[in-house]
C-alpha positions in Angstrom: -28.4 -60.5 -3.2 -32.2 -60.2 -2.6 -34.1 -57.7 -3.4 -34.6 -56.1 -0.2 -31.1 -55.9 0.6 -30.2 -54.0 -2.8 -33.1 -51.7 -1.7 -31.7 -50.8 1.7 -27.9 -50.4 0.3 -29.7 -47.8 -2.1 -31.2 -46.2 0.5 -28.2 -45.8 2.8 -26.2 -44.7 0.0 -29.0 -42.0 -0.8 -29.1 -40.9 3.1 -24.7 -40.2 3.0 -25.3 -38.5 0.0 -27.5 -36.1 0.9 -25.5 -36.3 4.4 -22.7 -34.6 2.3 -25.0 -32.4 0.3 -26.0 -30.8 4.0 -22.7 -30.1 4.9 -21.1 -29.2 1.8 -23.6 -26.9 1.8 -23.0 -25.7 5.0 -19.3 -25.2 4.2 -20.3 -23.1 1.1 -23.4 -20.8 3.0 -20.3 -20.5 5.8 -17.8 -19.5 3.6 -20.2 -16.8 1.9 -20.9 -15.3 4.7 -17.5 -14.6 5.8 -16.2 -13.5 2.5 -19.0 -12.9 0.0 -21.8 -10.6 -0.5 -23.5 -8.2 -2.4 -23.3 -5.2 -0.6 -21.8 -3.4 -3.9 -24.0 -5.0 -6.6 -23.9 -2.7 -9.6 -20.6 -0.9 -8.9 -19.1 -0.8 -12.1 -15.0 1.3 -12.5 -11.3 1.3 -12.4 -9.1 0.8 -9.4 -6.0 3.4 -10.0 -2.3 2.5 -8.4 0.8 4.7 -8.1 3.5 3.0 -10.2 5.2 0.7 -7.9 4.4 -2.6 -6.2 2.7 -1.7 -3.0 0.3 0.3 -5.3 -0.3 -2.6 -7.4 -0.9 -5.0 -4.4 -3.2 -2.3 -2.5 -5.4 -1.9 -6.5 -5.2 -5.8 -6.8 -6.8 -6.7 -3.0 -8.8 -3.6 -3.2 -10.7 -4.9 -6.9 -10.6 -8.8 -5.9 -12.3 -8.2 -3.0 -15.2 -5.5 -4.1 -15.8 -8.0 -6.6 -16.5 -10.5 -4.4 -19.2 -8.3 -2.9 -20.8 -7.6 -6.2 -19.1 -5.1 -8.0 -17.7 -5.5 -11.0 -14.6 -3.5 -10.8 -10.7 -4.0 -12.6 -7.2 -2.6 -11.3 -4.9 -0.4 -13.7 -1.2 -0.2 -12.9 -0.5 1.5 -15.9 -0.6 5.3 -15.1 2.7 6.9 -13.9 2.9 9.5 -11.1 1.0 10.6 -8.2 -0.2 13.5 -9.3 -1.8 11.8 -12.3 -3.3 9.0 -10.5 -5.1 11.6 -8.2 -6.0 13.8 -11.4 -7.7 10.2 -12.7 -9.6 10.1 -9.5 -10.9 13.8 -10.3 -11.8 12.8 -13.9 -13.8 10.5 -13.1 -11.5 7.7 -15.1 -10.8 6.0 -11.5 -13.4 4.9 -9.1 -10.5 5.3 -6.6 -7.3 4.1 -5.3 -4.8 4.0 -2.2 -3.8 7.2 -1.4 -1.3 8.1 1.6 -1.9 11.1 3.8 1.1 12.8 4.1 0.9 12.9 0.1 -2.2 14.4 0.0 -1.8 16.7 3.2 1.3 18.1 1.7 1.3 17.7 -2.2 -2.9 18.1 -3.5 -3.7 20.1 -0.5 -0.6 22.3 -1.0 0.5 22.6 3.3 4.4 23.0 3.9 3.9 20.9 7.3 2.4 17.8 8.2 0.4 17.6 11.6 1.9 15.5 14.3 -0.1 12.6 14.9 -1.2 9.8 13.2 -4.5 10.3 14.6 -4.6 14.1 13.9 -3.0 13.9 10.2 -5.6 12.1 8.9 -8.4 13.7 10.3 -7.1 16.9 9.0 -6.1 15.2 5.1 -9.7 13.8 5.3 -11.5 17.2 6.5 -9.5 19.0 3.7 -10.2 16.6 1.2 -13.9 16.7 1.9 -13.9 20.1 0.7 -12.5 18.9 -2.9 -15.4 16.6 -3.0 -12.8 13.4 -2.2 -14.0 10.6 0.5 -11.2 9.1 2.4 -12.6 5.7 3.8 -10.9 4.2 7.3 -7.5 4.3 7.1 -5.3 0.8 7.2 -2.6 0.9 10.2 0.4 0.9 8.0 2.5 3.7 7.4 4.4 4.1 4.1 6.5 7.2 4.9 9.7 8.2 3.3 13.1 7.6 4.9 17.2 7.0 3.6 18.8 3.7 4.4 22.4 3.0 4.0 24.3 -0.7 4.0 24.2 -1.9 7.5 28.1 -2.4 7.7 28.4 1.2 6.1 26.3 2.7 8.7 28.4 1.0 11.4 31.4 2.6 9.6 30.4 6.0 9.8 28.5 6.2 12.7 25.5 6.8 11.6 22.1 5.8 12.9 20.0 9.2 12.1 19.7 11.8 9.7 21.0 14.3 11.7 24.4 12.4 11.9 24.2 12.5 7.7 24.4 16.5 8.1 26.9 15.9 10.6 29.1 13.9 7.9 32.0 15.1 5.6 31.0 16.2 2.3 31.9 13.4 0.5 30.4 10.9 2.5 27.1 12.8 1.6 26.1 10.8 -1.1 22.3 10.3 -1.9 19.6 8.3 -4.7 16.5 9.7 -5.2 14.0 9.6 -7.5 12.5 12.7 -9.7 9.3 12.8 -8.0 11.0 13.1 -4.8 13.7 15.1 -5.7 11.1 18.3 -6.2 8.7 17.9 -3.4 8.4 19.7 -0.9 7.5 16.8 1.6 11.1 15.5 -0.5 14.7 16.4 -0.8 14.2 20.3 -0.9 12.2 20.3 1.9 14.1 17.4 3.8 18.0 19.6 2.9 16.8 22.3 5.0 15.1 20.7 8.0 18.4 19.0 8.4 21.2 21.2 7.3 22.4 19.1 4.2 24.5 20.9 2.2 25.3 17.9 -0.3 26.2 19.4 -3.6 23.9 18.7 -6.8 27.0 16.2 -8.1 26.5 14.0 -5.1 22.5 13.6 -6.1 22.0 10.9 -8.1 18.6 10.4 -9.7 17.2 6.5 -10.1 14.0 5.0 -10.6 12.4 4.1 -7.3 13.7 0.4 -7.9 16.7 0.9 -8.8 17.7 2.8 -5.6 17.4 -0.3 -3.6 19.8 -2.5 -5.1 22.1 1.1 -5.7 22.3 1.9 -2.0 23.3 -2.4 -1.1 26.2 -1.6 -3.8 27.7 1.4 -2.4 28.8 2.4 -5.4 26.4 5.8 -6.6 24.9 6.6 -3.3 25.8 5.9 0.3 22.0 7.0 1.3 19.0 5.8 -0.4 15.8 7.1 -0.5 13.4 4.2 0.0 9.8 3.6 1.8 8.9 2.2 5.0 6.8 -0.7 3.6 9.4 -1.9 1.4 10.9 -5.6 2.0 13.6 -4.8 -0.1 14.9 -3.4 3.1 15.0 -6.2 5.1 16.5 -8.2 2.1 19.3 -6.4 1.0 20.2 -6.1 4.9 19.6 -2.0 4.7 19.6 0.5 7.7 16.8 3.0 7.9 18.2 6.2 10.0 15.3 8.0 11.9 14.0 10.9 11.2 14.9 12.8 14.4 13.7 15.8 13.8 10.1 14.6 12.3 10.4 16.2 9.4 8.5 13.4 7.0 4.5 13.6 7.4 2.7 10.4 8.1 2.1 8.4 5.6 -1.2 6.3 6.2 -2.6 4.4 3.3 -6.6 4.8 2.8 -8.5 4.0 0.4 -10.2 7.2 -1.4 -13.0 8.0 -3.5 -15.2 10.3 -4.9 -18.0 11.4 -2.0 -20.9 10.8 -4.8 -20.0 7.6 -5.4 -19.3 6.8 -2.0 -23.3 7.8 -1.3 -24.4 5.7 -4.1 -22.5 2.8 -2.7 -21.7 3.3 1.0 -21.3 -0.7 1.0 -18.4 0.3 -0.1 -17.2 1.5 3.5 -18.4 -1.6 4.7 -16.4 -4.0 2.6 -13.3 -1.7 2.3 -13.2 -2.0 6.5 -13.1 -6.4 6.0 -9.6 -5.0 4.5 -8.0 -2.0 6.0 -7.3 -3.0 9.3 -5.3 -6.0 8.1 -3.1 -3.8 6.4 -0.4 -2.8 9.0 3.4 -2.1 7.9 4.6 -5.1 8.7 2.1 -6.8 6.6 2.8 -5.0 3.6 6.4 -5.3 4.2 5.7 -9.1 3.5 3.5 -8.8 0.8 5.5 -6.3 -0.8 8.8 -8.0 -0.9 6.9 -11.4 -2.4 6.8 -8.8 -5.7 10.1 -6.8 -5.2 12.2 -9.8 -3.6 10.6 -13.2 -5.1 9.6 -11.6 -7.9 5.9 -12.4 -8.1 3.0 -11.0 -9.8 1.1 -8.8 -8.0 -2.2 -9.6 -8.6 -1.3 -13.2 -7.9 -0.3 -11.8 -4.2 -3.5 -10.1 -3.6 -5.3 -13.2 -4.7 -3.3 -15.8 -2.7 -3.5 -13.3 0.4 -7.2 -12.9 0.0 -8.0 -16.4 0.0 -5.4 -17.2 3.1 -7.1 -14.5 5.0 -10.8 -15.9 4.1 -11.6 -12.6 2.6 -12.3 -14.3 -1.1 
């Protein structure tokens, strides 16, 4: 091979390497744009979660994705109850976390009724909110509300398709798992006995963690009703059938992501990332994502990561 010859191969190999330089390039400056930025740079703090997996999911996608923005942010699953979640919010220990509107309507807020209306709920939870110094950022379109599911072949067995037709049942057919939380609030079972005229006695109550109710209510064995959440692939699972709430008594339960207002000013990226997210989020979505951790079995922050990346957002 002359010498020219060895020059020109050179020089072609040269020109396809920088050929692929250009458009790996391109990929990369493509990809950042769609799913990176630094619109939070210097946003330092702890994502909060509820204990239970949705909560996780919500503080797992919520830091993953700030982070890819700049921040430099980690989730915490480890704090139990709503009530202390929120008071971690107020103290400053949380930069902020998912919060639901029906929660914070009825239980911070202290209102004995929720406002009909998706639409009109949260305006009214964020306008009350403002006044405790608490930012709620665009909501996502899922709705994590309470309900009670029974067995599907139970249900078909007693009739039942509402909760209405649980008041209307004999005594001891009115069998029901909650959980503590629920069992004292007044958006829960006292609240929920009286809308509907259930006289169940305190022996027919049988008091789980969340969890455990699932797989308790598909066994038949402590509870014909279950209290369980909307979201929750567990439901579709263990074959379980939700009975509406005819009589609207449950608030609407809209997940948003909430913050304090002064950090909110300091980073109002923060509104702008947060909305790459939130609209994503509808109930049928987080049914899926939430039953990969309650049904498969898998970690949550590996879900939030895998879902991030599938949906370009990382």
């Amino acid at each position: 091979m002359n010498k020219r010859t060895t020059l020109s191969l050179l020089a072609i190999a040269a020109l396809g390497t920088l050929a692929l330089s250009a458009c790996s390039g391109a990929a990369s400056s493509g990809g950042s744009a769609a799913g990176k930025g630094d619109e939070v740079a210097g946003l330092t703090g702890t994502i909060g979660a509820k204990d239970f997996s949705e909560q996780f999911i919500l503080a797992y996608l919520t830091s993953e994705l700030l982070n890819a923005h700049g921040a430099k942010t980690e989730a915490n699953t480890k704090v139990v109850g709503s009530a202390n979640v929120r008071a971690a919010l107020e103290s400053d220990d949380f930069m902020g976390y998912w919060e639901y509107t029906g929660t914070s309507w009825i239980t911070y807020n202290k209102n004995t009724a929720p406002v009909q209306g998706e639409e009109a709920q949260f305006e009214a939870t964020k306008e009350a909110d403002a006044k405790n110094g608490i930012a709620w950022l665009d909501p996502a379109p899922l709705n994590n509300t309470y309900a009670f599911a029974i067995r599907s072949d139970k249900a078909k067995e007693l009739g039942v398709t509402s909760l209405s037709d649980i008041a209307a049942l004999p005594a001891k057919e009115q069998t029901f798992c909650i959980e503590s939380e629920f069992s004292t609030r007044d958006d829960g079972w006292p609240g929920l006995k009286k809308a509907y005229g259930i006289d169940a006695p305190d022996s027919n109550v049988a008091l789980l963690d969340t969890g455990v109710i699932y797989t308790a209510t598909q066994k038949g064995d402590d509870c014909n009703f279950g209290e369980v959440f909307q979201t929750d692939g567990r439901i579709k699972a263990l074959d379980l059938t939700v009975m509406k709430d005819d009589e609207a008594f449950f608030p609407v339960y809209q997940g948003a992501f909430t913050l304090k207002q002064t950090t909110l000013d300091k980073y109002p990226g923060i509104a702008d990332v947060m909305a790459l997210l939130s609209p994503k989020l509808t109930t049928e979505v987080m049914q899926a994502l939430n039953a990969q951790a309650d049904v498969d079995g898998d970690d949550p922050e590996d879900i939030a990561r895998d879902w991030l990346t599938e949906e370009g957002l990382i």
